[in-house]
MMTF fields as JSON, N, C-alpha, C and O atoms, coordinates in Angstrom:
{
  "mmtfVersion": "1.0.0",
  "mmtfProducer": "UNKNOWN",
  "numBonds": 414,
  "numAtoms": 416,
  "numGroups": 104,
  "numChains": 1,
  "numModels": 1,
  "chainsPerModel": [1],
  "groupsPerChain": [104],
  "chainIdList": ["A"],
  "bondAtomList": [4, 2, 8, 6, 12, 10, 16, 14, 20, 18, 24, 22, 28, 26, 32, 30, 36, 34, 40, 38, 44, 42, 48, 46, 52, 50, 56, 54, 60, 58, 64, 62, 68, 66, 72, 70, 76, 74, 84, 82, 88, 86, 92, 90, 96, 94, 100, 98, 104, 102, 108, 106, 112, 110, 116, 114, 120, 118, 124, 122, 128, 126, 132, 130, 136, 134, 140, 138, 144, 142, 148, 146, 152, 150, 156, 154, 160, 158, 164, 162, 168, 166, 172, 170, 176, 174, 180, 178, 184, 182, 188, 186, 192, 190, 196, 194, 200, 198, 204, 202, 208, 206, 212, 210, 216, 214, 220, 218, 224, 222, 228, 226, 232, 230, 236, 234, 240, 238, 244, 242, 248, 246, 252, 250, 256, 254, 260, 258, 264, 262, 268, 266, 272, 270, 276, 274, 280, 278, 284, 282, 288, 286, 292, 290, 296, 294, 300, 298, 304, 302, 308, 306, 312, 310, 316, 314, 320, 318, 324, 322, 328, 326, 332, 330, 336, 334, 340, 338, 344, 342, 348, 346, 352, 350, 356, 354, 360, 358, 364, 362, 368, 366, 372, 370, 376, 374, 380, 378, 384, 382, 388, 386, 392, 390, 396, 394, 400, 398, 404, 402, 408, 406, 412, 410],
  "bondOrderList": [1, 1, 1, 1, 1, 1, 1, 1, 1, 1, 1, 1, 1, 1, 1, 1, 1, 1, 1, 1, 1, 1, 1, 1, 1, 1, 1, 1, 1, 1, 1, 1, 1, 1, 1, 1, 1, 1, 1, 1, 1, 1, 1, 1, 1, 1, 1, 1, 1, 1, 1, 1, 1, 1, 1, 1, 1, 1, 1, 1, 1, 1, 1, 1, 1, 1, 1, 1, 1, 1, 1, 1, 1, 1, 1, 1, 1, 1, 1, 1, 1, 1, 1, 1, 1, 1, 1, 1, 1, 1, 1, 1, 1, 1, 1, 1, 1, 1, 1, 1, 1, 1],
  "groupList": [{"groupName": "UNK", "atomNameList": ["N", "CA", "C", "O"], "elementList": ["N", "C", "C", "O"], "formalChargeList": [0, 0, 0, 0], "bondAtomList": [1, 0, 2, 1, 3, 2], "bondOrderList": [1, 1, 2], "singleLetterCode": "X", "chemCompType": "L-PEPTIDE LINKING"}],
  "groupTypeList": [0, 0, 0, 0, 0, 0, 0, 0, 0, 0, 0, 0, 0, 0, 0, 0, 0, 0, 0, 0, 0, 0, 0, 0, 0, 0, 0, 0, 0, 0, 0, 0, 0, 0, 0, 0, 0, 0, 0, 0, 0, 0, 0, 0, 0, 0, 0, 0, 0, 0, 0, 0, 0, 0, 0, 0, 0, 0, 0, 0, 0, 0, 0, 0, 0, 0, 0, 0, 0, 0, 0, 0, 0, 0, 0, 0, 0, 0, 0, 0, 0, 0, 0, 0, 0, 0, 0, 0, 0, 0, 0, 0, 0, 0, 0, 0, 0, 0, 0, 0, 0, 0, 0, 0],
  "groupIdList": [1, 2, 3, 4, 5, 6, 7, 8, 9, 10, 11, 12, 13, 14, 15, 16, 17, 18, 19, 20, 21, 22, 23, 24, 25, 26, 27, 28, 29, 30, 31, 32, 33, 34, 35, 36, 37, 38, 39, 40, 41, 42, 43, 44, 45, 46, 47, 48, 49, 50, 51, 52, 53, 54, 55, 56, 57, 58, 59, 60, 61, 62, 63, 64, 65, 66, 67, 68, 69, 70, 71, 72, 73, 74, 75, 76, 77, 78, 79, 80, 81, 82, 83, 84, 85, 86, 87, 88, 89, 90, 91, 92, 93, 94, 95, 96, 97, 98, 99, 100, 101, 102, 103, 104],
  "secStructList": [7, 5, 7, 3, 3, 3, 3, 3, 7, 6, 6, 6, 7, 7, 3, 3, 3, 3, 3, 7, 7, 7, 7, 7, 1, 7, 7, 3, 3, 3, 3, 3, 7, 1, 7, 7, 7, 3, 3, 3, 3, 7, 1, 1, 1, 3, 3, 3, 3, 3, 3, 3, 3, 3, 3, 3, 7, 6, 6, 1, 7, 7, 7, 1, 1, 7, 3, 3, 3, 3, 7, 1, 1, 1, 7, 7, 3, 3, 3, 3, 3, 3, 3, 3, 3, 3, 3, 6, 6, 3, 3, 3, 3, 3, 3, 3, 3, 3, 3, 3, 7, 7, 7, 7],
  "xCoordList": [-87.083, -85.817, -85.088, -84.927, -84.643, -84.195, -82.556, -82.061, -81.443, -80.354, -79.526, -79.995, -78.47, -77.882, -76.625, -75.509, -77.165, -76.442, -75.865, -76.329, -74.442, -73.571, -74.065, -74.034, -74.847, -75.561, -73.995, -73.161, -74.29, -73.419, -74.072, -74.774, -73.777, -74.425, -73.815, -72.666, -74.809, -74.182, -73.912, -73.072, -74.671, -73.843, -72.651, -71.603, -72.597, -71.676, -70.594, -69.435, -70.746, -69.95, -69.52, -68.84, -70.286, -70.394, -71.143, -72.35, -70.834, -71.355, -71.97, -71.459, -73.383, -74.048, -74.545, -74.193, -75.592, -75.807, -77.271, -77.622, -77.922, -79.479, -80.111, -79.554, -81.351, -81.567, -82.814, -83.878, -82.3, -83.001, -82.835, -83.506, -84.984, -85.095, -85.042, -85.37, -84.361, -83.554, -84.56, -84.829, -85.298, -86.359, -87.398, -87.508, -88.67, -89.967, -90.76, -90.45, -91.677, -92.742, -92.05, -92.433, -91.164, -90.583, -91.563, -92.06, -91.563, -91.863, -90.587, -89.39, -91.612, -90.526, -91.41, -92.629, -90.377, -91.465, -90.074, -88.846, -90.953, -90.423, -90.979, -92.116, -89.617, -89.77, -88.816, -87.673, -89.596, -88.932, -87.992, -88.632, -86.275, -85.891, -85.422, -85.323, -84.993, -85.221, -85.723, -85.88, -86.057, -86.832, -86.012, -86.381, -85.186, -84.15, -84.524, -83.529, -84.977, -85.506, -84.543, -84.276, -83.754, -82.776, -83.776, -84.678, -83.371, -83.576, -83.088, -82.641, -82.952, -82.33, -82.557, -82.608, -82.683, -82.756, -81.746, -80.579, -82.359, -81.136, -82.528, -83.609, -81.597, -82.372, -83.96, -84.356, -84.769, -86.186, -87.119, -88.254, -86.536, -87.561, -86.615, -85.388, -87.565, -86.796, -86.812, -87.874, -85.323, -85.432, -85.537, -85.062, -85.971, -85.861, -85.824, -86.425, -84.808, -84.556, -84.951, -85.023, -85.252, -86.017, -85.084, -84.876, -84.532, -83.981, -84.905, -85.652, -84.856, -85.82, -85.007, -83.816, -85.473, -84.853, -85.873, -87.001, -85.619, -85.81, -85.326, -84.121, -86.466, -85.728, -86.755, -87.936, -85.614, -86.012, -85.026, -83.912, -85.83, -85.033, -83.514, -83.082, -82.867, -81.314, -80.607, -79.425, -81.277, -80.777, -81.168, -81.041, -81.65, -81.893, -80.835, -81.041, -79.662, -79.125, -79.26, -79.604, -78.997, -79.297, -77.938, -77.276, -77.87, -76.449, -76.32, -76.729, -75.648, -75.349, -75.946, -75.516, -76.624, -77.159, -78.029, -78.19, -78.949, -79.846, -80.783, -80.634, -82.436, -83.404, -84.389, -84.741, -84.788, -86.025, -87.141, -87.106, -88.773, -89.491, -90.941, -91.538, -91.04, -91.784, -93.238, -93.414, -94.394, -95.93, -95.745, -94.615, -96.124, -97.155, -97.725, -97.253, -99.286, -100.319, -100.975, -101.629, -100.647, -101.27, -100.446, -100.767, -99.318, -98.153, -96.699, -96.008, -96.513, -94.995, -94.192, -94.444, -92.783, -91.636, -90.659, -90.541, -89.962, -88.858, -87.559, -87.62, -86.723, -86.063, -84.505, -84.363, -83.658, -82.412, -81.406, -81.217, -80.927, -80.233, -79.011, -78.228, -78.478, -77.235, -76.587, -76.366, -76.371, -75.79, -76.579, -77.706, -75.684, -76.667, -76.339, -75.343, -76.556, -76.264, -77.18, -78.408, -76.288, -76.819, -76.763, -75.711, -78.084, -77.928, -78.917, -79.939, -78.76, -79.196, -79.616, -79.428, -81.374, -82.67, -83.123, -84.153, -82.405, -82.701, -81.775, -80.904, -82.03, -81.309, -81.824, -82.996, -81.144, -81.272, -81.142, -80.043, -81.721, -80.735, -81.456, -82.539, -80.317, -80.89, -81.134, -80.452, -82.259, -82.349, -82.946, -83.731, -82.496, -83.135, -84.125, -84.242, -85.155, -85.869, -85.697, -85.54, -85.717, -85.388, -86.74, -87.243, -87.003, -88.491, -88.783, -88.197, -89.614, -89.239, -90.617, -91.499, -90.24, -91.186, -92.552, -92.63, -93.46, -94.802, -95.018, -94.852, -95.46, -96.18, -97.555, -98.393, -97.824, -99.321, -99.691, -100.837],
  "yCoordList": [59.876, 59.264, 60.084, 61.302, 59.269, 59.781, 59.721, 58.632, 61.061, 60.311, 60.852, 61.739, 60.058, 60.209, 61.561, 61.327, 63.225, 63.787, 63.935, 63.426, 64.997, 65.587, 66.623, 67.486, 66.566, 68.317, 68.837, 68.214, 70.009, 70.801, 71.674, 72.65, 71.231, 71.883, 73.359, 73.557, 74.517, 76.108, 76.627, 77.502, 76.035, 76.577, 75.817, 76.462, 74.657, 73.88, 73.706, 73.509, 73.735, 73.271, 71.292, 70.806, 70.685, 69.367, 68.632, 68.815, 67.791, 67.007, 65.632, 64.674, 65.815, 64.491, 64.062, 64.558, 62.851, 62.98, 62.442, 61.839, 62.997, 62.78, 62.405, 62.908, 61.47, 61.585, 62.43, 62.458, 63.278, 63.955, 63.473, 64.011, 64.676, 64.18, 64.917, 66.093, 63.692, 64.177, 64.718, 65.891, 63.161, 63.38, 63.127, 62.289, 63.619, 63.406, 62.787, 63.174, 61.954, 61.762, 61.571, 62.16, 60.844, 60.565, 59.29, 58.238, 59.723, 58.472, 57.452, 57.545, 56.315, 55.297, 53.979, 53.925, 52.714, 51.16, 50.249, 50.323, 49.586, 48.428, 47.405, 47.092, 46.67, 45.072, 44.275, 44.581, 42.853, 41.597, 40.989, 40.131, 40.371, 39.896, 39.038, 39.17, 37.628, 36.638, 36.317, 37.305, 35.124, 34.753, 34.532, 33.63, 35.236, 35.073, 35.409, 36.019, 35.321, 35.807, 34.907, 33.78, 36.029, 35.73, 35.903, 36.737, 34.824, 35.146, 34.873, 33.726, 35.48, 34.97, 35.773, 37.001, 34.92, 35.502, 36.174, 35.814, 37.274, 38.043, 37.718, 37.128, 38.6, 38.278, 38.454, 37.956, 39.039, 39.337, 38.803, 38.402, 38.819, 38.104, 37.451, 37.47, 36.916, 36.458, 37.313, 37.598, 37.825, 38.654, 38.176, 37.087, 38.789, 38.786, 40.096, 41.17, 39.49, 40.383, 40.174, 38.965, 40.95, 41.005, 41.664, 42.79, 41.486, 42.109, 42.996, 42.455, 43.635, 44.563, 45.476, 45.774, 45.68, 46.728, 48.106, 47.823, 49.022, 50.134, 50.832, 51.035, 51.337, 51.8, 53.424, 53.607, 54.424, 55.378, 56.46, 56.301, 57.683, 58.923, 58.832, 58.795, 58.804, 58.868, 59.829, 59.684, 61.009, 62.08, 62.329, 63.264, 61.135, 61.356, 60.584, 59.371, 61.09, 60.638, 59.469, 59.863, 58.444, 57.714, 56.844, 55.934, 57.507, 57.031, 55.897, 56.182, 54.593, 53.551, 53.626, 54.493, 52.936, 53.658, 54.462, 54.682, 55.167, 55.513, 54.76, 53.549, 55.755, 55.297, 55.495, 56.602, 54.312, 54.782, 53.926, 52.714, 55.239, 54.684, 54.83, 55.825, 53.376, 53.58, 52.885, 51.973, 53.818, 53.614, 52.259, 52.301, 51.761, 50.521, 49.779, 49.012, 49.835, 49.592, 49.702, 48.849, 50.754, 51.48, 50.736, 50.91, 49.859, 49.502, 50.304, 50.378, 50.818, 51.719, 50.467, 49.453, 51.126, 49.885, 50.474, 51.584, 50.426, 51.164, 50.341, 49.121, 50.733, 50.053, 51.086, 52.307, 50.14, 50.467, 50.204, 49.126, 51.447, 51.581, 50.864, 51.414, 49.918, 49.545, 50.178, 51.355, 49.091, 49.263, 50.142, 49.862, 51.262, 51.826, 51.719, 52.414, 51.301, 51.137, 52.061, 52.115, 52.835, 53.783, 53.637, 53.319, 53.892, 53.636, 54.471, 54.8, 54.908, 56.105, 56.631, 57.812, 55.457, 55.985, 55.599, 56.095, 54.747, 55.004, 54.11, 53.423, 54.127, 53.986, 52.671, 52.393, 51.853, 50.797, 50.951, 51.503, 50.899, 50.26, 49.499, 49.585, 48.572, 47.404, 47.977, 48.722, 47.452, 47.689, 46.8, 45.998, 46.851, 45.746, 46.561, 47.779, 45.056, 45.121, 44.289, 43.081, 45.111, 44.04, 44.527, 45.617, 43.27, 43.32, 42.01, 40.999, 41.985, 41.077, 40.061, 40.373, 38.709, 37.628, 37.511, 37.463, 37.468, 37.651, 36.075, 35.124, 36.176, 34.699, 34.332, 34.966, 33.26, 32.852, 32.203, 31.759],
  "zCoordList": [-26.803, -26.565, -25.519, -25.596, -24.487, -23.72, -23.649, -23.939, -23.2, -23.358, -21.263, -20.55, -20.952, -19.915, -20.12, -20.583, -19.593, -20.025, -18.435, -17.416, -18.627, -17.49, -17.533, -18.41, -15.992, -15.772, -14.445, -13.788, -14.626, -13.571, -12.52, -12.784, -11.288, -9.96, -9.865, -9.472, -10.315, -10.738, -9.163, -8.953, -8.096, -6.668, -6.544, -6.509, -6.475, -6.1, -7.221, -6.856, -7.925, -9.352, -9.806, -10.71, -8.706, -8.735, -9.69, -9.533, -10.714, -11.833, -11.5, -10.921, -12.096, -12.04, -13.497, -14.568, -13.241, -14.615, -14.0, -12.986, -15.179, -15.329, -16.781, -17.756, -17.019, -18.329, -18.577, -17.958, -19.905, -20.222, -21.82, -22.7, -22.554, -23.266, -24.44, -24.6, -25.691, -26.999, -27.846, -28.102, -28.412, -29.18, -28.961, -28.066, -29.555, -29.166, -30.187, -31.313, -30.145, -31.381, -32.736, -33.746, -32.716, -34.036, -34.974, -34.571, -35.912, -36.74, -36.843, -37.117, -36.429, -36.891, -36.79, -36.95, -36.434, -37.514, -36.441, -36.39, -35.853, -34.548, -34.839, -35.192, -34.566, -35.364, -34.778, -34.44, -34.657, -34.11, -34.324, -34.932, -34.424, -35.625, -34.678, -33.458, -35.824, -34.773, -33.512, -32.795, -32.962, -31.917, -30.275, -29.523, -30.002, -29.585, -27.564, -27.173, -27.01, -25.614, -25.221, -25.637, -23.79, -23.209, -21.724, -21.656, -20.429, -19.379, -18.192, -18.188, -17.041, -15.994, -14.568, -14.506, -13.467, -11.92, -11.187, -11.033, -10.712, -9.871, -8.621, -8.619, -7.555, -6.227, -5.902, -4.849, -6.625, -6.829, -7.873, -7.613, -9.173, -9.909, -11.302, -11.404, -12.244, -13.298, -14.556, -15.109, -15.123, -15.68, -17.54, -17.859, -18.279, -19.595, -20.551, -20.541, -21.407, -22.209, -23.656, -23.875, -24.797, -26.038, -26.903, -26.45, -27.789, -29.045, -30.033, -30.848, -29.973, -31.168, -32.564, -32.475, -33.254, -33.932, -34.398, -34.802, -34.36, -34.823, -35.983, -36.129, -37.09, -38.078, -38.023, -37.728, -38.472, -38.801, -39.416, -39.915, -39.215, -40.394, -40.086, -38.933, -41.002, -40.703, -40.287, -39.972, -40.227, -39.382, -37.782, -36.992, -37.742, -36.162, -35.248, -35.193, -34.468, -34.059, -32.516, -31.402, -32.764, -31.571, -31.014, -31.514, -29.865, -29.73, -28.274, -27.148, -28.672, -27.586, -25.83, -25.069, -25.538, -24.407, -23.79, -22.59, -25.393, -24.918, -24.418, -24.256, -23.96, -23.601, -24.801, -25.208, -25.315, -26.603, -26.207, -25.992, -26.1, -25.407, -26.865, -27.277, -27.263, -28.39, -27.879, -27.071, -28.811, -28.318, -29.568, -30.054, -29.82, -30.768, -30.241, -29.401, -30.731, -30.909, -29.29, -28.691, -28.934, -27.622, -26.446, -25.27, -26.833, -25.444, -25.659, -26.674, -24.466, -24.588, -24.168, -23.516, -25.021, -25.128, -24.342, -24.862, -23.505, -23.116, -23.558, -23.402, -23.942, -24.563, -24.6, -24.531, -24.717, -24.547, -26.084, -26.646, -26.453, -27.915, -28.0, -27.226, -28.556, -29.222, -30.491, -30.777, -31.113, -32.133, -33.502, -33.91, -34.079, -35.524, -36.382, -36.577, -36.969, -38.852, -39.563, -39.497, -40.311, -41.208, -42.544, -43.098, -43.319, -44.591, -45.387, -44.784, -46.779, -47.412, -47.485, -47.775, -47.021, -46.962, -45.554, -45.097, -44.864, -43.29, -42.416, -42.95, -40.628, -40.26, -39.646, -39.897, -38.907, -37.907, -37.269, -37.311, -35.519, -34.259, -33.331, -32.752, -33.387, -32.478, -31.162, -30.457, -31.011, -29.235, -28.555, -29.061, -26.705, -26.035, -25.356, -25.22, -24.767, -23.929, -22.989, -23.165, -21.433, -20.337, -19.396, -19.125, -19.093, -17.876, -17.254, -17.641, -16.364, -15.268, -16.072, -16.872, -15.367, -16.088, -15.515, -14.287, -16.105, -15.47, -15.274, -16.038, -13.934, -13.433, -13.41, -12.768, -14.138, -14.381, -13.338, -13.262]
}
């Protein structure tokens, strides 16, 4: 998981931001919920987006905006964190997937 931190330029003292990474190799369990594929064209191709959710340990913090890049079943997901709901024995967060439409 990757997140967008504020690094500081130590010659310059000028702030950017870069993403760097939070967590590594976490266990966790990715899943479909509703059938919901959103899509649409910007100037190059046609875009779509995927709803997913993610559940895992509740102490792992995942906060709005990250980057969560999950392996299942030998395809990486890159995927972008929303919303988390936390609960006793674990956590939720919705996340999207956006990628361009493959043409047959």
């Amino acid at each position: 998981m990757y997140r967008n931190v504020e690094v500081i330029e130590e010659d310059t003292g000028a702030s950017d931001y870069e993403f760097q990474a939070v967590y590594e190799n976490i266990p966790c369990h990715l899943a479909q919920y509703g059938k919901d594929i959103a899509g649409h064209r910007d100037d190059r191709a046609y875009l779509v987006t995927e709803d997913l959710r993610l559940t895992c340990n509740p102490e792992i913090e995942i906060q709005e905006n990250d980057v969560v890049e999950v392996l299942h079943e030998g395809e990486i997901f890159k995927l972008w964190a929303g919303t988390s709901f936390n609960y006793p024995t674990h956590k939720e967060i919705s996340l999207r997937r956006r990628k361009e439409a493959k043409q047959e």
